[in-house]
N, C-alpha and C positions, 0 to 999 in steps of 0.2 A: 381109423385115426381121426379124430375131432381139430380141424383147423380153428384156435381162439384167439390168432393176433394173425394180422395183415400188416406189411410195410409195402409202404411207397414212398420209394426214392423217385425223385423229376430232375429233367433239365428245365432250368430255369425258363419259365414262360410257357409249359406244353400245358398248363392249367392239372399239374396233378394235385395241385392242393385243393384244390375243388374239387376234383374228381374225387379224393380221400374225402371231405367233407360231406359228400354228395353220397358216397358208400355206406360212409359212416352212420346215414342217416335212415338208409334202406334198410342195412342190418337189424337197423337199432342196437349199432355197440357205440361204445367210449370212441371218441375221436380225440388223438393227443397230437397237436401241432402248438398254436400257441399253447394250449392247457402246458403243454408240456416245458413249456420254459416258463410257465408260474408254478408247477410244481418241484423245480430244478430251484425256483427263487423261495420258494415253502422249506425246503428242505436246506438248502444253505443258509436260510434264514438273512437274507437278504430284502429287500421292498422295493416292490415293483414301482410304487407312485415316487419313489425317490429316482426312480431308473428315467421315469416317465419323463422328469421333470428337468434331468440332466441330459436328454437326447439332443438336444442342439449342438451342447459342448462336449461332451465326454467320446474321445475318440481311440481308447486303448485297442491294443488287441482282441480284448475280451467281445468289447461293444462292435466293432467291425465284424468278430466273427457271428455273432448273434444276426446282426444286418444281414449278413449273408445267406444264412439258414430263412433270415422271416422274409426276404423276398418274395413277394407273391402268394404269400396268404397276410403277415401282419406287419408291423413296424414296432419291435419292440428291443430292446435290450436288459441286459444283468448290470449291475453295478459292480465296481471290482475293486471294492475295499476290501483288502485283505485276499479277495478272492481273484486270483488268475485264470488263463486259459488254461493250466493243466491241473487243476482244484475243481475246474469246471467239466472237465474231461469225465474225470475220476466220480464227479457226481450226476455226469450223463448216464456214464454207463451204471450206475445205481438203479438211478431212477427210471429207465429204460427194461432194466431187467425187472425190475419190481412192478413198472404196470403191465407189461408183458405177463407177470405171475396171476395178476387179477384176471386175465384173461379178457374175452369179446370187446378187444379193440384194434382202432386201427393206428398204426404211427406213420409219423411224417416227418423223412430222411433222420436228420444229426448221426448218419453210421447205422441207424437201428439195425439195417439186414445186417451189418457184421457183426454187431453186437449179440444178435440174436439167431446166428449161425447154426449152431447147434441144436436150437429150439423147436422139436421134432413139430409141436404143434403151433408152428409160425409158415406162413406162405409170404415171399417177398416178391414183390412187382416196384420196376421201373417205368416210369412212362417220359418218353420221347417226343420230337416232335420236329419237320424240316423249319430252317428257317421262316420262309414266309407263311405259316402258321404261328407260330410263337409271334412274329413280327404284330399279326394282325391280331390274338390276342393282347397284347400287351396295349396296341392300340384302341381294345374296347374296354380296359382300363384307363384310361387316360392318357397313355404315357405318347408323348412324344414319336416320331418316327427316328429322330439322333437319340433320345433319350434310350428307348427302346435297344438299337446296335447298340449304346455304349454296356447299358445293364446287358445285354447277351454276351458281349466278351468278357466282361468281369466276374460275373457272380460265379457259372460256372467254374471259370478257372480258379478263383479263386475257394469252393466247394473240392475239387480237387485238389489243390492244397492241402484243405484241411484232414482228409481222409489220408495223403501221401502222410503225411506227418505225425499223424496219431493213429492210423494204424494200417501202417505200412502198404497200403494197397492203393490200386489206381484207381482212379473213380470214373465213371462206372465200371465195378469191378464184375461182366458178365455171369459167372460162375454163382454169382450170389443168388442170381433171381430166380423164379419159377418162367415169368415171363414182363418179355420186354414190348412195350404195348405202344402204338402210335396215336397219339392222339388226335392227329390229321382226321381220325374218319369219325370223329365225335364223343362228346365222353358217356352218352348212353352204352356206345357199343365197348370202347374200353371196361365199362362196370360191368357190363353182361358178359365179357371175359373173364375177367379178377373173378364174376360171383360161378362161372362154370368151371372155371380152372378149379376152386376153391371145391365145391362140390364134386369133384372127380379126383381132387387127393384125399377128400374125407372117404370114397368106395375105394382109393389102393388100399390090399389088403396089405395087414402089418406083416415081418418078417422076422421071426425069432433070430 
């Protein structure tokens, strides 16, 4: 069985979206994290440089939830004329299943492992991490040491939220993943997991 799409879901701050981009890059496959909400804005045919320009002000639910998701890899938003959070939903899960068909990439979170449940040749990895790891990433970003505790009780919760609501599950929903990876012990060794995990479900053998 050929694995052609990896997800990675994180807690906010354990640096999976690097870790994703850092894989992404090994591989040599497709990396869709922001890509993936300029092609979520291609397809609803909405514009990014208008979203861009509106970030100071624009505070819907739509632009919150995006905020949510681009914690810790970008800062970007949708604009939501015309277009809400459940129009946004309905064109995630599109656009999700559709790069997924192209296959040799990697995604980052918006639901993908549930979205992509069934997709025999998908491996889905979370990565984790104790607090004072995520603390002291967050602080080789720049952020504050309050900034930092405030972003760690929010994002999450509110990431679980959004997953309770749109598709009915708790977040992190364990059952989803292949494995659940700490990033405490560095993300070399995280990636040389995801890339062994990954090569030891391509030798199970298939089951009529």
């Amino acid at each position: 069985m050929s694995i052609r799409v990896i997800t990675i879901e994180r807690e906010y701050g354990s640096g999976g979206a690097a870790i994703a981009r850092t894989l992404a890059k090994q591989l040599g496959w497709k990396l869709w994290d922001e890509e993936l909400t300029e092609e979520i804005a291609r397809v609803a045919h909405v514009d990014a440089h208008e979203v861009q320009r509106r970030d100071e002000c624009l505070d819907s639910p739509l632009h919150r939830l995006f905020k949510v998701f681009a914690r810790g890899s970008y800062e970007r938003a949708l604009p939501v004329n015309g277009f809400d959070t459940d129009a946004m939903v309905v064109t995630l899960e599109r656009v999700i299943n559709d790069v997924a068909s192209r296959g040799n990439c990697v995604i980052v979170g918006r639901g993908s492992p549930w979205i992509l449940r069934n997709h025999d040749d998908a491996c889905h990895f979370f990565i984790y991490a104790p607090l004072e790891e995520k603390l002291h990433r967050l602080n080789l970003i720049g952020k504050s040491e309050k900034e930092a505790r405030d972003l760690l009780a929010q994002v999450d919760r509110e990431r679980a939220t959004f997953i309770r609501h749109y598709f009915s599950k708790e977040w992190p929903t364990r059952s989803l993943y292949d494995l659940m990876l700490n990033s405490k012990y560095g993300d070399e060794r995280v990636i040389d997991a995801i890339v062994q995990h990954v090569a030891a479900m391509e030798r199970r053998p298939v089951h009529a």
